[in-house]
Structure formats: structure tokens, C-alpha cells
C-alpha positions as CSV (number, residue, x, y, z in Angstrom):
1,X,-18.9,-22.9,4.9
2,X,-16.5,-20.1,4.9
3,X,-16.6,-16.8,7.2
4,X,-14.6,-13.7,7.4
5,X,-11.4,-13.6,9.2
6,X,-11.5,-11.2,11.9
7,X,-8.9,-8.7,13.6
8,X,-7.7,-9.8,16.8
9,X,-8.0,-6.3,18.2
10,X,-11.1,-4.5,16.4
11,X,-13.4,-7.5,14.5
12,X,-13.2,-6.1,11.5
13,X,-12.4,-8.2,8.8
14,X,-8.8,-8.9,7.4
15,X,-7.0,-9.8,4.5
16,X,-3.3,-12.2,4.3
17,X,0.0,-11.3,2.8
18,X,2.9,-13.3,2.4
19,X,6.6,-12.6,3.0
20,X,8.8,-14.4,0.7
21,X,12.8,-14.4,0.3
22,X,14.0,-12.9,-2.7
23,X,15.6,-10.8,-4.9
24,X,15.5,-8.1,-7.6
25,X,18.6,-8.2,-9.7
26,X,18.7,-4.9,-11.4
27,X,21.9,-5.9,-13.6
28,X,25.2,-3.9,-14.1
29,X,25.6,-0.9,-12.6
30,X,27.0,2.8,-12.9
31,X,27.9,5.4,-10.9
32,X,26.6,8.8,-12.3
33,X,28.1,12.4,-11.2
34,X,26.8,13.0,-8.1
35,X,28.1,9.8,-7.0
36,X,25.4,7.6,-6.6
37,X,25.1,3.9,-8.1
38,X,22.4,3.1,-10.5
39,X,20.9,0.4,-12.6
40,X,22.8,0.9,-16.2
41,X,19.2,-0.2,-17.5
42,X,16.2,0.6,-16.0
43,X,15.2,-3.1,-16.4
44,X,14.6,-5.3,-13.0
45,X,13.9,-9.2,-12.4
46,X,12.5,-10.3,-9.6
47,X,13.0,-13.8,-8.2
48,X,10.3,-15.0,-5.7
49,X,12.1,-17.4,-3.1
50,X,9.9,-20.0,-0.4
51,X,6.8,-17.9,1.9
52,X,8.6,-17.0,5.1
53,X,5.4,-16.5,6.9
54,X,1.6,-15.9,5.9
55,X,0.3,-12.7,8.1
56,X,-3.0,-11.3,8.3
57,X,-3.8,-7.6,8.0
58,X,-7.0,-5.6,9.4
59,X,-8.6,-4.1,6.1
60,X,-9.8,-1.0,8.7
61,X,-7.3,2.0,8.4
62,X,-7.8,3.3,12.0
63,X,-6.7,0.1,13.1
64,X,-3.8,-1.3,10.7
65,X,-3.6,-4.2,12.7
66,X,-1.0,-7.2,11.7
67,X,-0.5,-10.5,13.2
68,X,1.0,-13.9,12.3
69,X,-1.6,-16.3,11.3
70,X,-1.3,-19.8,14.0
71,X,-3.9,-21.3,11.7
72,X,-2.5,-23.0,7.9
73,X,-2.9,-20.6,4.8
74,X,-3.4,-22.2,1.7
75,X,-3.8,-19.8,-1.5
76,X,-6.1,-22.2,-3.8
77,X,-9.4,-23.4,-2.5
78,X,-10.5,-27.1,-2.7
79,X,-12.9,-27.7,-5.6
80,X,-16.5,-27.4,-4.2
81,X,-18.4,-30.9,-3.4
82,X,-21.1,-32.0,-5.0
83,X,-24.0,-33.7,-3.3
């Protein structure tokens, strides 16, 4: 049986984000006119590293509560049990 996860400061329910190391390599670069450095393409990979740290986030704009989650956060759900 599942339930919501509740903010630790107003109740109402939350959702999770992960931080993750990374990167975005935009490629070779120029410097236009005005002196500030560019992409020379506007072309960007991203590269997704190892979670850092799983937080939860209050889903209730007056609030905007964040906090690290103590409990485990895993992203796929176990399949369902039959009886």
C-alpha cells in the first residue's frame, strides 16, 4: 500500500528530485565583438554522472519547502504481487 509523501513543515504532499554530477559540453568556442565567449554551435551534450542526493520538494507554492530524504529513493517500483 502506498501513501503520499508529506512536507515536513505544511503536510502537503511532495514530489523528489535528484541532483546528479555532470556536465554539458557545448564544444569549441568563440569570442564575438562585445567580448563574450560562446558556443561556435548552438549544439550541447549533456552527460548525466552518479545521484548525489535524492530530495524531496513540497508541491504547495506558499510553502516551497525542500529537504533531504533519510528514507531510500528508488525510481522503478517493484512489479505488483499476485495473490
Amino acid at each position: 500500500m502506498t501513501r503520499p509523501l508529506p512536507c515536513t513543515k505544511c503536510g502537503s504532499p511532495a514530489g523528489v528530485a535528484e541532483d546528479f554530477t555532470g556536465h554539458a559540453d557545448w564544444g569549441m568556442a568563440v569570442i564575438d565583438d562585445d567580448g563574450i565567449v560562446r558556443p561556435a554551435k548552438q549544439n550541447v551534450d549533456i552527460y548525466k554522472g552518479e545521484p548525489t542526493r535524492a530530495r524531496a520538494v513540497c508541491s504547495n507554492n506558499d510553502c516551497s519547502h525542500q529537504w533531504t530524504l533519510r528514507r531510500r529513493f528508488e525510481p522503478i517500483a517493484p512489479p505488483r504481487r499476485t495473490p
